[in-house]
N, C-alpha and C positions, 0 to 999 in steps of 0.2 A: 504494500500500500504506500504511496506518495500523497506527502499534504496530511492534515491531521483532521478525520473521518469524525471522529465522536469523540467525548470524554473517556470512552471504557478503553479506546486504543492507549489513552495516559497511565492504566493504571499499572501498580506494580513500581518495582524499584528500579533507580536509574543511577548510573556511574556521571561524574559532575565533576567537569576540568575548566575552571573559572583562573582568566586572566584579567587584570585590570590596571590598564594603563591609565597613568595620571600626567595629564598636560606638565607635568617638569620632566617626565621622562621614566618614574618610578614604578616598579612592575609588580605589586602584590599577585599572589597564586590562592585559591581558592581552590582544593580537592577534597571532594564528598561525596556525598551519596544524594541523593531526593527520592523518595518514598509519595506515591499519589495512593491516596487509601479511600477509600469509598464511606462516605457519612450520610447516609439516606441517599437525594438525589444530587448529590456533591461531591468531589473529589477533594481532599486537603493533602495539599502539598508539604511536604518537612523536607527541611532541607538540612544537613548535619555535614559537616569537615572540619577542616583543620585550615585556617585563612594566614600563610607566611608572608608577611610584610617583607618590604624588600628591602635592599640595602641590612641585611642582617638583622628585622627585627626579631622581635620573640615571637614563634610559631602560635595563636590561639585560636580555641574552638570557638566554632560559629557558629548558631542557624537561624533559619527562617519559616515562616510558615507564610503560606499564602491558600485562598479555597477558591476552587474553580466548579462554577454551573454552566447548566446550559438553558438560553434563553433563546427559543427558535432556532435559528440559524447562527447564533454566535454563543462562543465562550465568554461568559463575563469574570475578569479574575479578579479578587478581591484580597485585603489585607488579612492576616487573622485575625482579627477584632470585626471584619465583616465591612471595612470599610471599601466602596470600589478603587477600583485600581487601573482597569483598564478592560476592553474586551478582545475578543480574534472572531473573525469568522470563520465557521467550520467549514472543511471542504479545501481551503487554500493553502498553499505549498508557502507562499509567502506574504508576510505581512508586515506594516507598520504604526504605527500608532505613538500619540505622545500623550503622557501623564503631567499634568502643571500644578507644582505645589508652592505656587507662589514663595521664594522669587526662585524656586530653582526651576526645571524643565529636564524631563526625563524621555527620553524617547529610545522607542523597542522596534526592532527588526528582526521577527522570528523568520527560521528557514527551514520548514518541513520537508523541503523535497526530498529527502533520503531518507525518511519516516520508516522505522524507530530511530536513526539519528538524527538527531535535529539540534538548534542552537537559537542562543536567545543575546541579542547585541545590543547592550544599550548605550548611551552616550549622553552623561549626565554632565547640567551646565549649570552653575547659581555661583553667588558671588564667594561661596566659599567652596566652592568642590568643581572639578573637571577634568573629567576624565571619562573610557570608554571599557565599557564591564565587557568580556565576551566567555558566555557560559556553552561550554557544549555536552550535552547530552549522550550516553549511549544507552540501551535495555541492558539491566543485569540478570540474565538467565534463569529461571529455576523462581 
């Protein structure tokens, strides 16, 4: 399958190799896992690694949670506290969409086409942060 069909294609565990370039040049590594688990008609995302700052910081653990529905024809993906976040529509290999949280601006360019690989690229701007997240996804087995 190419492009992301329904929420049930997400579910299950996924392998998670997160680079993140910051406008001076600075390369934090992000390696984990993300877990999509089914809660009624919902998917909740966990996200769990170990986030190495660069330039030799000290290695710590990190996660996230995020919950994704489906409303018609798109994904709506929210914060875990339920707050929205942003949506995708289903069926599409690519997509982009930006999130504004005054004064910053967050903007996502997913890339399904190699579905169960996939990758999530953002490129966040505000007066205190700039830089470009790139997460890629793989299915872990079993």
């Amino acid at each position: 399958m190419s492009g992301l069909g329904s929420l049930t294609a997400l579910e299950g565990r996924w392998k998670m190799a997160r680079e993140i370039v910051h406008d001076d040049g600075r390369r934090d590594v992000f390696q984990g896992e993300s877990v999509f688990q089914r809660s009624g008609r919902r998917l909740v995302q966990d996200e769990a690694g170990v986030l190495t700052p660069a330039r030799g910081g000290t290695p710590m653990k990190a996660t996230r949670r995020y919950v994704w529905s489906v409303d018609g024809t798109r994904v709506d993906v929210a914060f875990g506290d339920m707050r929205p976040f942003h949506s995708v529509p289903l069926g599409v290999k690519a997509y982009e969409t930006t999130y504004l949280c005054p004064p910053d601006r967050y903007q996502v360019s997913y890339d399904f086409k190699d579905f169960p690989e996939w990758s999530a690229v953002w490129q966040v701007e505000g007066p205190r942060k700039s830089y470009r997240m790139e997460t890629r996804y793989s299915r872990i087995s079993g």
